[in-house]
C-alpha positions as CSV (number, residue, x, y, z in Angstrom):
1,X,-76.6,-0.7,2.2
2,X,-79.9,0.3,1.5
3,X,-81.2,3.5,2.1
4,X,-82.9,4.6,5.5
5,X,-86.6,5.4,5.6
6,X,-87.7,8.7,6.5
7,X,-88.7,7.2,10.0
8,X,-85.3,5.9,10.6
9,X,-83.2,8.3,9.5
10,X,-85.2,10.3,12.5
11,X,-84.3,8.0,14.6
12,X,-80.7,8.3,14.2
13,X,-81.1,12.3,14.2
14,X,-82.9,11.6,17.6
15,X,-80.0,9.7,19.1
16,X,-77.6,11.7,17.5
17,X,-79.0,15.0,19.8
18,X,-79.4,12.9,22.9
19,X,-75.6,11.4,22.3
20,X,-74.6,15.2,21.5
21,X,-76.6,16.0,25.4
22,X,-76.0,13.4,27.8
23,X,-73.4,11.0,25.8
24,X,-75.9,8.8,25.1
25,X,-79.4,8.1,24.2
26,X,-82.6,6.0,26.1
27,X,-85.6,4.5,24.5
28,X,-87.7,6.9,26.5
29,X,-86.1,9.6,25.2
30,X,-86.6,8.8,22.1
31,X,-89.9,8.0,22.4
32,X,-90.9,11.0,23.7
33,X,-88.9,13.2,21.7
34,X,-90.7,11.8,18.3
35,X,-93.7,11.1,19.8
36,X,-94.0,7.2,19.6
37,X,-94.4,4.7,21.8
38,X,-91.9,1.9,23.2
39,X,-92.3,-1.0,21.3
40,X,-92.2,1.4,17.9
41,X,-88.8,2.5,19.3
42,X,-87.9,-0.4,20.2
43,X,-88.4,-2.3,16.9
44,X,-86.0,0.5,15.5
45,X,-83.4,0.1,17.5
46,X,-83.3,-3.3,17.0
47,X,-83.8,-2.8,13.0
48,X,-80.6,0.2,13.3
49,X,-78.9,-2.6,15.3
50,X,-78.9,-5.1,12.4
51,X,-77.9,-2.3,10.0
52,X,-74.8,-1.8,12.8
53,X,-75.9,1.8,12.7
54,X,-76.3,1.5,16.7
55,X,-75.4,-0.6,19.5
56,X,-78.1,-0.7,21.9
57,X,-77.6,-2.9,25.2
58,X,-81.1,-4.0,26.5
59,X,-82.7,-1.7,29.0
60,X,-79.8,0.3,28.3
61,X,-77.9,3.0,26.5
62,X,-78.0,3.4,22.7
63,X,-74.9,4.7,20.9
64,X,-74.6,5.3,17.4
65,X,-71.4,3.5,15.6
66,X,-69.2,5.6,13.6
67,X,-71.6,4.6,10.3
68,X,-74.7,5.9,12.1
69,X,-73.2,9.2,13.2
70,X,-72.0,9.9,10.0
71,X,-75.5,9.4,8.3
72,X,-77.0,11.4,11.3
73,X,-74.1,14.6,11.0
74,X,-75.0,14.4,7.0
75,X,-78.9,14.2,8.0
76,X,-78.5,17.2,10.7
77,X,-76.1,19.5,7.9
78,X,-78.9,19.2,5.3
79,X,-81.6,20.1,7.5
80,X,-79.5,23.1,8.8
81,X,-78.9,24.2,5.8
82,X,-81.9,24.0,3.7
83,X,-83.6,25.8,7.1
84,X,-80.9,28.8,6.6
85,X,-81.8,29.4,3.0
86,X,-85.5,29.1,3.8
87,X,-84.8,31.4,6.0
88,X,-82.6,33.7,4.3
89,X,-85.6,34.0,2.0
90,X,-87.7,35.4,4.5
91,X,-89.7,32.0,5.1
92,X,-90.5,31.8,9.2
93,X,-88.9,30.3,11.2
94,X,-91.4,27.6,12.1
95,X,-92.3,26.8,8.5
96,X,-88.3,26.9,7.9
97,X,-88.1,24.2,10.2
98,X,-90.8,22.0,9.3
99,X,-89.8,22.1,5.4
100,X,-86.4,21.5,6.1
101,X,-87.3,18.7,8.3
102,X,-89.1,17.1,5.4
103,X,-86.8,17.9,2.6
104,X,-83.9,16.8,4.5
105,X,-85.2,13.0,3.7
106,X,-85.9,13.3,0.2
107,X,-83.6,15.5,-1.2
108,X,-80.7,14.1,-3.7
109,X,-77.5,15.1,-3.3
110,X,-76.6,16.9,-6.7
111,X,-79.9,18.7,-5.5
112,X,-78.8,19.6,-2.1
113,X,-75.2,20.2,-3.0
114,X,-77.0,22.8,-5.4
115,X,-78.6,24.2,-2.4
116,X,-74.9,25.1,-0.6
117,X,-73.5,26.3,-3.6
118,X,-76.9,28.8,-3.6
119,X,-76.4,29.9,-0.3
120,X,-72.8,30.3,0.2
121,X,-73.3,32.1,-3.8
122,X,-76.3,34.9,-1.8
123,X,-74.1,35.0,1.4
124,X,-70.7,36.4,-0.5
125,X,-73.0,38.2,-3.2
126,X,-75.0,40.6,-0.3
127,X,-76.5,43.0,-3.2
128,X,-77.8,40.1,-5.2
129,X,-79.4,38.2,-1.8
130,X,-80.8,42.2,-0.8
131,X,-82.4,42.4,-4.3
132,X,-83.7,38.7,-4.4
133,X,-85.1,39.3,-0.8
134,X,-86.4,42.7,-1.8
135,X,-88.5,41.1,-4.7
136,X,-89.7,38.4,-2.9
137,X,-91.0,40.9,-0.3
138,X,-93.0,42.6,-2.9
């Protein structure tokens, strides 16, 4: 399968935090939640259908399949963790987000699997993270 574009893979994070909610997702809901209109969501959907990421019944609910909530959990654990070691290095919150939410698209995965080992390496080794946070307050 190829891979997703940026634009979709928000999609399926989108549906992924509605499904998470309500057990299940609406177009309008989507819509509004990444700021695009119907038919835009619409054409996704349908384009995430043909992928059988999502099952979508017109006018309906949308559910991811078992192969589109997998992609969205790996999507949502790359984005929280690239926001916990921007913000373990004293990066705001808001900026943490917004990098993370960009990263999280583009990042390979012997590049993000260096991120966890990073973390989990400055969250067992507190005197190293204190030092590195200490200098990068100076």
């Amino acid at each position: 399968m190829n891979k997703l574009s940026t634009s979709k893979e928000d999609y399926i994070e989108a549906i992924y935090l509605f499904e998470e909610k309500n057990g299940f997702s609406r177009v309008g809901e989507v819509a509004n939640f990444l700021g695009v209109k119907l038919p835009s969501v619409n054409k996704a959907i349908k384009e995430l259908e043909e992928r059988k990421l999502v099952v979508h019944q017109k006018y309906g609910y949308i559910k991811l399949t078992d192969e589109g909530r997998k992609i969205a959990l790996s999507i949502i654990n790359k984005h929280n963790s690239l926001r916990e070691l921007f913000n373990m290095l004293g990066i705001s919150s808001k900026n943490s987000q917004k990098y993370a939410c960009y990263i999280e698209h583009i990042i390979e995965k012997r590049d993000y699997d260096k991120v966890i080992k990073l973390t989990n390496y400055l969250k067992n080794n507190r005197s190293v993270f204190n030092d590195i946070r200490k200098e990068l307050e100076e």
